[in-house]
ChimeraX commands (.cxc) that place a marker at each C-alpha (Angstrom):
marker #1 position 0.00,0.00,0.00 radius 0.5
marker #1 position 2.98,2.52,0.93 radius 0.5
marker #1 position 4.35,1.82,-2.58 radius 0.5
marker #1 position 1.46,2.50,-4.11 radius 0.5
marker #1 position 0.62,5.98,-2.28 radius 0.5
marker #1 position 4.44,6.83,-3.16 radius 0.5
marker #1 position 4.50,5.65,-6.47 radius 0.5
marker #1 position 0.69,7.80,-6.74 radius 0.5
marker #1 position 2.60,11.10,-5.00 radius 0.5
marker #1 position 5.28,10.88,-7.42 radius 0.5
marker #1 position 3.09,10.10,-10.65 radius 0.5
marker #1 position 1.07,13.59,-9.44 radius 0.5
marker #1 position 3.95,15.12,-9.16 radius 0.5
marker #1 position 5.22,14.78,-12.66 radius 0.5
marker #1 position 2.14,15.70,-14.13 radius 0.5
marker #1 position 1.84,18.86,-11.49 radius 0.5
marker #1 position 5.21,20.15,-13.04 radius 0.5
marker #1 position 6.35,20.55,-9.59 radius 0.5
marker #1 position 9.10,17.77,-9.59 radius 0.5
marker #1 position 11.99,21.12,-9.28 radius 0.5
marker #1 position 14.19,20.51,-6.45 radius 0.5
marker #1 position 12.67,23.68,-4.28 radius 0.5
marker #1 position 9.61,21.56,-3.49 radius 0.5
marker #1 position 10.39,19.30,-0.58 radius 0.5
marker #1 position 7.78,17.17,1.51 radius 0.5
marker #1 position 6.96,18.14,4.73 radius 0.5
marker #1 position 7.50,16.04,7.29 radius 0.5
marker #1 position 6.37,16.39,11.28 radius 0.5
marker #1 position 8.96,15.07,13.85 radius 0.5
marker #1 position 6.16,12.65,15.08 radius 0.5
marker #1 position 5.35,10.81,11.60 radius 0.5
marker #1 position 9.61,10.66,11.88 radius 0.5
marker #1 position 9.55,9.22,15.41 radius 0.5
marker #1 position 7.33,6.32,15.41 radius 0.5
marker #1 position 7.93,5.63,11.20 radius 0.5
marker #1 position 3.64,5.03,10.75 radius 0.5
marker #1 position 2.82,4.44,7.62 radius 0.5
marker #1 position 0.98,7.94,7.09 radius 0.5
marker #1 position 0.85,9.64,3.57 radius 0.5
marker #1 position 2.68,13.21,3.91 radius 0.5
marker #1 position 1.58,16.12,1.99 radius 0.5
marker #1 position 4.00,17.87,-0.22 radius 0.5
marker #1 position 4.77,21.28,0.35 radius 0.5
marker #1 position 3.60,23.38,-2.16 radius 0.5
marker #1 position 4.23,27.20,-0.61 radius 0.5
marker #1 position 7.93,28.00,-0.61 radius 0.5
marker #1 position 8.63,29.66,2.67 radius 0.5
marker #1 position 11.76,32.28,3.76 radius 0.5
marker #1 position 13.93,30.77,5.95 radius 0.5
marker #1 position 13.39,33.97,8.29 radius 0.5
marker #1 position 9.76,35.21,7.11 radius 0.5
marker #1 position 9.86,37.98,9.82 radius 0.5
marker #1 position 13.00,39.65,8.99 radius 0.5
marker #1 position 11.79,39.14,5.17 radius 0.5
marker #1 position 8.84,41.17,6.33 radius 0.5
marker #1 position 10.95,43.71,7.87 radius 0.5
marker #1 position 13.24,44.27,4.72 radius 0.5
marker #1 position 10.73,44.22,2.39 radius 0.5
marker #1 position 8.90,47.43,4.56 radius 0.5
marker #1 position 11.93,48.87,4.80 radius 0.5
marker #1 position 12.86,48.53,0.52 radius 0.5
marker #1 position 9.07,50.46,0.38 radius 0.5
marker #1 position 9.73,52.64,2.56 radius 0.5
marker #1 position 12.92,53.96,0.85 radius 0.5
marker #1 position 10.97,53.76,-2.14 radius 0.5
marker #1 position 8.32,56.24,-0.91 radius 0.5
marker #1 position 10.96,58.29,0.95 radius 0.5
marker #1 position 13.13,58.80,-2.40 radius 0.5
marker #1 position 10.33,59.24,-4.67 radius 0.5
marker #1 position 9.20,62.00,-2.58 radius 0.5
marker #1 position 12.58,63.39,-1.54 radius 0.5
marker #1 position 12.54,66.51,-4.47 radius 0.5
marker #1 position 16.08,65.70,-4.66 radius 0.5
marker #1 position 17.89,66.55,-8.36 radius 0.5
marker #1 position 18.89,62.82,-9.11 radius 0.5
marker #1 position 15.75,61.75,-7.14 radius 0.5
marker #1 position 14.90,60.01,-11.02 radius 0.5
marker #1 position 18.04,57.89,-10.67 radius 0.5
marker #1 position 17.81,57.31,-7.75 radius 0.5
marker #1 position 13.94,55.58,-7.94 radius 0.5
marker #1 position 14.55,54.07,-11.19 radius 0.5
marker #1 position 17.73,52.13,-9.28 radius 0.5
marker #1 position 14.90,50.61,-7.18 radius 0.5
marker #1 position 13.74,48.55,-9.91 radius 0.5
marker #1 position 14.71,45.40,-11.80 radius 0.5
marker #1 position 15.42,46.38,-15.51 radius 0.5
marker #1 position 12.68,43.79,-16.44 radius 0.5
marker #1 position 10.39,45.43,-13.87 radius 0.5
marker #1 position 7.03,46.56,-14.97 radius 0.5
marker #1 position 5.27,49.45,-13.87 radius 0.5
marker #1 position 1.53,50.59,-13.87 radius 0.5
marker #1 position 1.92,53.87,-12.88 radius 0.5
marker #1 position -0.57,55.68,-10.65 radius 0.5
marker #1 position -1.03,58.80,-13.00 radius 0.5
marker #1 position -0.27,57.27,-16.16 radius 0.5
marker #1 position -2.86,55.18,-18.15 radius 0.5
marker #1 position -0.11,52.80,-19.92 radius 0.5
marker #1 position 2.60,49.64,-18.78 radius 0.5
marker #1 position 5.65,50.90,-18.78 radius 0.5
marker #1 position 8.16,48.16,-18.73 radius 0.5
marker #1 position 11.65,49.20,-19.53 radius 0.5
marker #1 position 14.24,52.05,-17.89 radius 0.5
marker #1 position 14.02,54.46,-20.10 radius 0.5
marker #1 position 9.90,54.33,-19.64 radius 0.5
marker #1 position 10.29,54.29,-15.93 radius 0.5
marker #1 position 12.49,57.39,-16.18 radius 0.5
marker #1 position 9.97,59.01,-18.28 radius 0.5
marker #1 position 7.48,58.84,-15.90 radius 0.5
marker #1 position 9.31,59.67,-12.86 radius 0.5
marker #1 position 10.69,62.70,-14.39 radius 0.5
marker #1 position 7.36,63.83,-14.42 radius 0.5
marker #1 position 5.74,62.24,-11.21 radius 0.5
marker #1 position 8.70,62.41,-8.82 radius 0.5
marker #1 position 9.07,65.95,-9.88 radius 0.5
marker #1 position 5.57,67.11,-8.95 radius 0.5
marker #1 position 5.80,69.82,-6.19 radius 0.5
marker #1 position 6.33,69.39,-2.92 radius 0.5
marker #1 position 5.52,65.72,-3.80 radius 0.5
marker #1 position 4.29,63.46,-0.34 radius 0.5
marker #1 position 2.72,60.27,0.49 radius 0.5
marker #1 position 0.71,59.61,3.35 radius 0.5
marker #1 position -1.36,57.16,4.99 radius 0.5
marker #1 position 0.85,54.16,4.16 radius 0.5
marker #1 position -0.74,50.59,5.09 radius 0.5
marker #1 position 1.45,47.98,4.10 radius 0.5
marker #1 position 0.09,43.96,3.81 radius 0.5
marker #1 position 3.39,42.10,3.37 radius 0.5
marker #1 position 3.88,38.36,2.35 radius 0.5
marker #1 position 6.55,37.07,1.94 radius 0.5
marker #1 position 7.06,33.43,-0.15 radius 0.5
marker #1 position 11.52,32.48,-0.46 radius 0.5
marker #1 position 13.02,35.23,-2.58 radius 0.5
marker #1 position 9.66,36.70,-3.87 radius 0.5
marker #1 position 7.66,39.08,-1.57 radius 0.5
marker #1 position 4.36,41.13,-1.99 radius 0.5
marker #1 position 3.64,44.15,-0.79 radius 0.5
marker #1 position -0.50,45.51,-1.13 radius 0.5
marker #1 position -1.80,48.61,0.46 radius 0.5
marker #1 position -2.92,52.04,0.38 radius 0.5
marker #1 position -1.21,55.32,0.56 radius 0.5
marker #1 position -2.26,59.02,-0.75 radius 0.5
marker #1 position 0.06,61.04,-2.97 radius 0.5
marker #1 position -0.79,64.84,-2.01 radius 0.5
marker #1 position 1.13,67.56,-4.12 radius 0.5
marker #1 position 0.60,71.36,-5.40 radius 0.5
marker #1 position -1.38,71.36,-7.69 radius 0.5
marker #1 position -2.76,74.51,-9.74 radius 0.5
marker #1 position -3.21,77.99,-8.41 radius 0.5
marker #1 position -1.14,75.91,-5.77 radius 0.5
marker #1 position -3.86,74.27,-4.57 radius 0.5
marker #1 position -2.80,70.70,-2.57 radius 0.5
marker #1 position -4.22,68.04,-4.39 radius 0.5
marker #1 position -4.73,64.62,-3.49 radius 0.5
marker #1 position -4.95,61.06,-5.25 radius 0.5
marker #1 position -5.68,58.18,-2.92 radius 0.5
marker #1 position -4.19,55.02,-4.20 radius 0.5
marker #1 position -3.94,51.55,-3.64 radius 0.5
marker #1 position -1.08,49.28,-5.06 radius 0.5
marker #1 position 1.02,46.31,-5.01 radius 0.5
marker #1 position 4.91,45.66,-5.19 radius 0.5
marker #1 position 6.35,42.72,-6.25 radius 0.5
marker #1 position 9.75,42.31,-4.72 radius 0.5
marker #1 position 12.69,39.69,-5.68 radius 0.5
marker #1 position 15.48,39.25,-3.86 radius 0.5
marker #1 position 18.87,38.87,-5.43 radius 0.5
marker #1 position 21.65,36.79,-4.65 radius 0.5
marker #1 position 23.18,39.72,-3.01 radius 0.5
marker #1 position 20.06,39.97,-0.72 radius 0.5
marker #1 position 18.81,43.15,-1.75 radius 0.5
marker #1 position 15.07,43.28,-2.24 radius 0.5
marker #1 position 14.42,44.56,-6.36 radius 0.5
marker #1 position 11.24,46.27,-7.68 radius 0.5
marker #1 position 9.90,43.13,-10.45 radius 0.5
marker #1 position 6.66,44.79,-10.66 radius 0.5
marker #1 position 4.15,47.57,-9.32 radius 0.5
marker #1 position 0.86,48.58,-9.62 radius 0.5
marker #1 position -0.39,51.81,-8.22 radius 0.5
marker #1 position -3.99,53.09,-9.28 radius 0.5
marker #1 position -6.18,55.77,-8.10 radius 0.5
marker #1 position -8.74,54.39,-5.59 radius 0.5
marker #1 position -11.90,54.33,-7.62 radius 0.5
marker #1 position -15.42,55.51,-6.60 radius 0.5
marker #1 position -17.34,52.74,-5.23 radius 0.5
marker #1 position -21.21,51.97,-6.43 radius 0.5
marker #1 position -23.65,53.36,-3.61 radius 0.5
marker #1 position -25.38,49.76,-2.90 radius 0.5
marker #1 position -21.33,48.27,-2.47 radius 0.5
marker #1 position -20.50,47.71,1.05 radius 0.5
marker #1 position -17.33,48.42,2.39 radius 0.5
marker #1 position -14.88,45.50,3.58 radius 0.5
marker #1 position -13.71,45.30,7.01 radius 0.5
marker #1 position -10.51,47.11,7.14 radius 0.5
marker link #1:1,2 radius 0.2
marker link #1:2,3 radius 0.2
marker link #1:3,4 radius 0.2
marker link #1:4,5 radius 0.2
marker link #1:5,6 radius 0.2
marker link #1:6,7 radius 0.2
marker link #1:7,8 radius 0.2
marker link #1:8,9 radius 0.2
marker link #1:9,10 radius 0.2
marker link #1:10,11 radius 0.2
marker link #1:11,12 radius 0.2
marker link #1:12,13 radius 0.2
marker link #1:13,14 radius 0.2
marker link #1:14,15 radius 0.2
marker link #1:15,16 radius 0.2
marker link #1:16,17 radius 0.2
marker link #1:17,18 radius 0.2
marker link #1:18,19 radius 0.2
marker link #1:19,20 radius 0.2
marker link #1:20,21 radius 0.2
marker link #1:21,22 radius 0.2
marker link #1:22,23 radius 0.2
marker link #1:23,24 radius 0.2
marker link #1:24,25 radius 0.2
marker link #1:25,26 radius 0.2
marker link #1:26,27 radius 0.2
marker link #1:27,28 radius 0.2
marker link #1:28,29 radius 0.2
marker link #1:29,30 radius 0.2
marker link #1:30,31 radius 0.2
marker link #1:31,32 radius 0.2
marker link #1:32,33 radius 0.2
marker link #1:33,34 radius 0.2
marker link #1:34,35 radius 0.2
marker link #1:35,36 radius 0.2
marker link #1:36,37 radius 0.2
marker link #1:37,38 radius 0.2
marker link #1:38,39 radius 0.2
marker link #1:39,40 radius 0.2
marker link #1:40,41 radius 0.2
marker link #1:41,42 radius 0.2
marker link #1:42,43 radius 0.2
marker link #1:43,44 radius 0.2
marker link #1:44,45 radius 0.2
marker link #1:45,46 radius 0.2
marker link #1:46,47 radius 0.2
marker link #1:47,48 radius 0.2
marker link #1:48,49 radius 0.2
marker link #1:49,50 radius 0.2
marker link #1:50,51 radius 0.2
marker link #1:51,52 radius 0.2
marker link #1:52,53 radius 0.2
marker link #1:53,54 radius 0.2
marker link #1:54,55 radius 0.2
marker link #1:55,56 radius 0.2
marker link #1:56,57 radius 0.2
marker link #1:57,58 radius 0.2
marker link #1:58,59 radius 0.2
marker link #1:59,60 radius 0.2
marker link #1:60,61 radius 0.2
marker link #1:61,62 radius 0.2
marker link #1:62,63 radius 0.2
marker link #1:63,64 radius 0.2
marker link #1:64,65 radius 0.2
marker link #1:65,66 radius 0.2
marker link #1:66,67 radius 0.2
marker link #1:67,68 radius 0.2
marker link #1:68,69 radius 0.2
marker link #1:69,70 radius 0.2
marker link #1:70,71 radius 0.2
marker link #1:71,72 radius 0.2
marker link #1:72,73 radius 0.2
marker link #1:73,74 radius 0.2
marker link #1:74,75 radius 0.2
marker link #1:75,76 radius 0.2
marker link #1:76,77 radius 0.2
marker link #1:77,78 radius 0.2
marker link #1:78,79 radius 0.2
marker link #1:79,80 radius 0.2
marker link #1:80,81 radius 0.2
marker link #1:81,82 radius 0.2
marker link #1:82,83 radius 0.2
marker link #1:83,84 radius 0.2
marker link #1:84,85 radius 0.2
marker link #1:85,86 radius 0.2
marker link #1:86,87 radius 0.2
marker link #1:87,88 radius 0.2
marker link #1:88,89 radius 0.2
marker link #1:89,90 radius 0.2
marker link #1:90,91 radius 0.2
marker link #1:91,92 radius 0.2
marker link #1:92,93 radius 0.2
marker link #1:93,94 radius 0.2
marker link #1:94,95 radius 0.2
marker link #1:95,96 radius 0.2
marker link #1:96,97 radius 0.2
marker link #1:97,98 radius 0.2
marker link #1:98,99 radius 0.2
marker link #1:99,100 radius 0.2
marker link #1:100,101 radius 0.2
marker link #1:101,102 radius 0.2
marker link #1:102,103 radius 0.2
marker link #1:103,104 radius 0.2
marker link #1:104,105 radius 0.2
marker link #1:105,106 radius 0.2
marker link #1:106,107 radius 0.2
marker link #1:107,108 radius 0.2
marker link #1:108,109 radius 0.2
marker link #1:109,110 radius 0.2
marker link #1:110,111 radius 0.2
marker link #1:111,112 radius 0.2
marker link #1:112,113 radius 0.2
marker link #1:113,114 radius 0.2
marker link #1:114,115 radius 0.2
marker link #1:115,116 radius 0.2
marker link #1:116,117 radius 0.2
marker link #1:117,118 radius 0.2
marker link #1:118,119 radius 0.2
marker link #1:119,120 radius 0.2
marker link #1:120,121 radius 0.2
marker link #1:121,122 radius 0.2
marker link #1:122,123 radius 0.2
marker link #1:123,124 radius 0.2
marker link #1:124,125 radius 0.2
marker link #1:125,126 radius 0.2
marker link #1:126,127 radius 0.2
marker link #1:127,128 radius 0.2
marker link #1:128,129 radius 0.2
marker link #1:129,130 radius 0.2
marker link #1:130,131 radius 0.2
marker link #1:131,132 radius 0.2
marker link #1:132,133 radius 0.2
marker link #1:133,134 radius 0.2
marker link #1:134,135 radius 0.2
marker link #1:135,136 radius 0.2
marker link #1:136,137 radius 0.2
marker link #1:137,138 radius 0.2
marker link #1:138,139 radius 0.2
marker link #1:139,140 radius 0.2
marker link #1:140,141 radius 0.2
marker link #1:141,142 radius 0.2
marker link #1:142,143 radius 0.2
marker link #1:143,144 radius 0.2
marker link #1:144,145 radius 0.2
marker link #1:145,146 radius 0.2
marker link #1:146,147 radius 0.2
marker link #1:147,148 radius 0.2
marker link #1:148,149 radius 0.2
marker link #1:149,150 radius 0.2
marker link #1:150,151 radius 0.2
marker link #1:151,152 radius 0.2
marker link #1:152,153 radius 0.2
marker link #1:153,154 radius 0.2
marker link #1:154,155 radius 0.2
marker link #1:155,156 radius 0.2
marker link #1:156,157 radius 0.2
marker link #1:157,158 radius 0.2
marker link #1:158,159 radius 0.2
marker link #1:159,160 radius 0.2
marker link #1:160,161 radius 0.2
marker link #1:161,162 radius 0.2
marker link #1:162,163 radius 0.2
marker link #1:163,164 radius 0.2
marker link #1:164,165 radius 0.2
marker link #1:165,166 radius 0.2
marker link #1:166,167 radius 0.2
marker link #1:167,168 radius 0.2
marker link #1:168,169 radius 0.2
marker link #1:169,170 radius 0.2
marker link #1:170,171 radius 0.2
marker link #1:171,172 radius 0.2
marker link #1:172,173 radius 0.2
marker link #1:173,174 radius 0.2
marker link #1:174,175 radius 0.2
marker link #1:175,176 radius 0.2
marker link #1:176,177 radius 0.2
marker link #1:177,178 radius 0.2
marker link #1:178,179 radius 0.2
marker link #1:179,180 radius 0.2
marker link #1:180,181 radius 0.2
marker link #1:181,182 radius 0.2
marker link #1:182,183 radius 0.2
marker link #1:183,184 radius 0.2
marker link #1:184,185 radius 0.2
marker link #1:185,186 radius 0.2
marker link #1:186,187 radius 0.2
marker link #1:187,188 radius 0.2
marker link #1:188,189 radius 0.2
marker link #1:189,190 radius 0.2
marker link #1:190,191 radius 0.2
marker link #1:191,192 radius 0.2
view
């Protein structure tokens, strides 16, 4: 019967795709103690060896992303365009098109980045975090001067995907950041 369950498990696995040697089966130190003859699921969800501190570099790579994106500095373009893979793609939050190469990045962030006395605020983060891959969903609001120097504000929600290099630095792969949209009257709201 064990042979048959194993020779099942692998047979799934072959036609899953997901024979690659980052999938491992998970195994709990009792079903290794007294050797029973229980089937063991495989472990399909990749996990960081140190999730939390994952977590904690991943809010920090954001964090430095909003801070230099809103610094106003004169290589502030560089500087956020650095931040990114150079296959990242980017769905800007004031721009109605992909743009997925460096040069399109900088195009965009010469004009965003450079808005006057540019700010986010009300940043909430949702980070999860799965090996070298991590994704970060929330909300923040992009205030600025607008005409007759009027602040203006766009409320936003977005997502970063983050990949982290053999050097351990967290890169930009992709990000989506879109103007929170007006909601029909009869929707109700989640739970936040």
């Amino acid at each position: 019967m064990k042979a048959q369950v194993f020779s099942l498990l692998i047979t799934l696995l072959l036609v899953s795709g997901c024979t690659n040697q980052s999938n491992t089966a998970a195994t709990s130190p009792a079903s290794e103690a007294n050797n029973s003859q229980k089937v063991v699921p495989v472990n399909t969800q990749v996990v960081a060896a140190n999730p939390e501190e994952s977590k904690k570099e991943v809010a920090a790579t954001t964090q430095k992303w909003i801070d230099t994106v809103t610094s106003g500095k004169p290589n502030v373009v560089d500087e956020v365009v650095a931040l990114y893979s150079p296959d990242a793609l980017l769905w800007a939050t004031v721009s109605k098109q992909k743009r997925d190469s460096s040069q399109e990045l900088r195009d965009y962030f010469e004009v965003f980045a450079k808005l006057p006395e540019l700010k986010a605020e009300g940043y909430k983060p949702v980070i999860r975090v799965y090996n070298n891959v991590a994704i970060n969903s929330g909300y923040y609001t992009f205030t600025y001067k607008g005409e007759g120097n009027k602040k203006k504000a766009v409320p936003a929600r977005y997502t970063f995907v983050y990949v982290k290099g053999n050097d351990g630095k967290w890169m930009i792969v992709e990000h989506h950041s879109s103007a929170i949209p007006k909601a029909p009257e009869n929707l109700k709201p989640a739970v936040d």
